[in-house]
C-alpha positions, 0 to 999 in steps of 0.5 A: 117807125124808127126816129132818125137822128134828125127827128131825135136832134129836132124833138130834143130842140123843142122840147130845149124851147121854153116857148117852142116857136116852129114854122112850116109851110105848104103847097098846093095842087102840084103845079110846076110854078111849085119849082120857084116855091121851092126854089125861094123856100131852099136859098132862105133854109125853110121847109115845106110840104107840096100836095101833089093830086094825081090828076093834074088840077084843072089841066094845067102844067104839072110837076113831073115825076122827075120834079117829085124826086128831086124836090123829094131828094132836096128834103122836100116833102110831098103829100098828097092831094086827092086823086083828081081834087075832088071834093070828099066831104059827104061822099060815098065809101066807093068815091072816097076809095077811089079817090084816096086809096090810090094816092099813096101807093102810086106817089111812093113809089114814084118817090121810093119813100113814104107818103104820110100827109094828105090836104084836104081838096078844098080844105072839105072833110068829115068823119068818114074821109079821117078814117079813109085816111087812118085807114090807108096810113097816113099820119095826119091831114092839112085843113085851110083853116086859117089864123091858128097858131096853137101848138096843139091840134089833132093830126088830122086836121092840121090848121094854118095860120095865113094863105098867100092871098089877098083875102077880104076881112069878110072871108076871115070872118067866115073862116073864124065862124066855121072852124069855132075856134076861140084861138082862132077868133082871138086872132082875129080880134088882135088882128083886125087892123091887118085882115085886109092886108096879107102881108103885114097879117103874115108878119103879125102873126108870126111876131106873135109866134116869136113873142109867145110860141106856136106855129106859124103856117104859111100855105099857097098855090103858086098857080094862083101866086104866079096869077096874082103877081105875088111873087114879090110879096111872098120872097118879102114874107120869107125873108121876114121869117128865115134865119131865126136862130129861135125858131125851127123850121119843119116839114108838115109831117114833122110838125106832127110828129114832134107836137103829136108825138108821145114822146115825154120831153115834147110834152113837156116842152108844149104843154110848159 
């Protein structure tokens, strides 16, 4: 597929960075609370990327064509989710083309555009779920594993650096032991202070970013934000982190097309 300029202006950008910092963020289950999302993320200029199953998620509210294409239209990206959220790990070859060889066709054309990432229904995926996925061309694919902010990471098992969710610290340990990661635990460990405080970990970890390049990648369901009452929480987080002029802000697909690309000046600027 041809760059756009876009994609050439945003390439050119990172590979200008010395210590490339880049903030995504994503959505998930295609909840219509996902409007306000998008809504906070338009009026402070940041992207992001809403995984939309094509069974609404547990009957509840969810967006509707015209909201995909609108969102759509506004530069929003939409990827999918599942056909109805079920988990795939472990899963026969008949369950897994059930549920994901539909998605893609059926959400484009809804939309009139490529469809290019997938999330992980509960973040659950093996072998055979990549190459389900490889195979029905999609780009990449978003974990939940949490407290990452490497620039470097197969495309298909994208990582995140916070959910907007009051975890307890022992569910960051648990995440830490099953992705054995050594960044991850690092981050940890620097953080340790903060794992029982969502908000101020968000922070941390994005002056990180700031400090020492990466990612930072913020991922919700603003279902559960909505029943949480965090909203408040989140518009403070985005605040924090909009309007940097040293940083560039992406859509998922984005992000792995300019730290995967195999265009030399991203790998100069990444691996520099």
């Amino acid at each position: 597929m041809l760059q756009s300029s876009a994609d050439r202006k945003a390439i050119g950008r990172v590979a200008d960075m010395e210590k490339p910092r880049i903030v995504t963020t994503s959505w998930d289950d295609g909840n219509r609370a996902d409007l306000r999302i998008a809504e906070l993320l338009r009026s402070r200029g940041i992207l992001g990327t809403f995984y939309v199953p094509i069974s609404p998620y547990q009957g509840q509210p969810s967006l509707s064509h015209a909201d995909l294409k609108s969102l759509s239209s506004e530069g929003f990206e939409i990827g999918a989710h599942g056909f109805s959220h079920q988990l795939l790990w472990g899963q026969s070859a008949e369950v897994l083309a059930r549920e994901i060889g539909p998605c893609k066709p059926i959400l484009e054309a809804v939309l009139g555009s490529e469809v290019r990432m997938f999330c992980y229904p509960r973040g659950r995926y093996d072998t055979n779920v990549v190459r389900f996925l490889t195979e029905a061309g999609y780009r990449g694919a978003r974990t939940v594993h949490m407290l990452s902010t490497n620039l470097k990471f197969s495309p298909f098992e994208m990582p995140t650096t916070m959910q907007v969710f009051p975890h307890p610290m022992s569910s960051y340990i648990k995440n830490i032991l099953r992705t054995r990661k050594v960044e991850t635990l690092q981050a940890g460990l620097a953080n340790v202070a903060w794992l029982g405080n969502w908000l101020e970990l968000g922070k941390k970890l994005f002056d990180s970013v700031r400090q020492n390049g990466g990612v930072w990648h913020l991922y919700g369901h603003s279902w559960e934000i909505h029943k949480l009452g965090l909203w408040k929480e989140l518009e403070e987080l985005l605040d924090y982190i909009s309007n940097r002029k040293d940083v560039l802000y992406v859509s998922n697909c984005e992000l792995v097309r300019l730290l995967n690309s195999n265009t030399a000046a991203v790998s100069g600027a990444v691996k520099s």
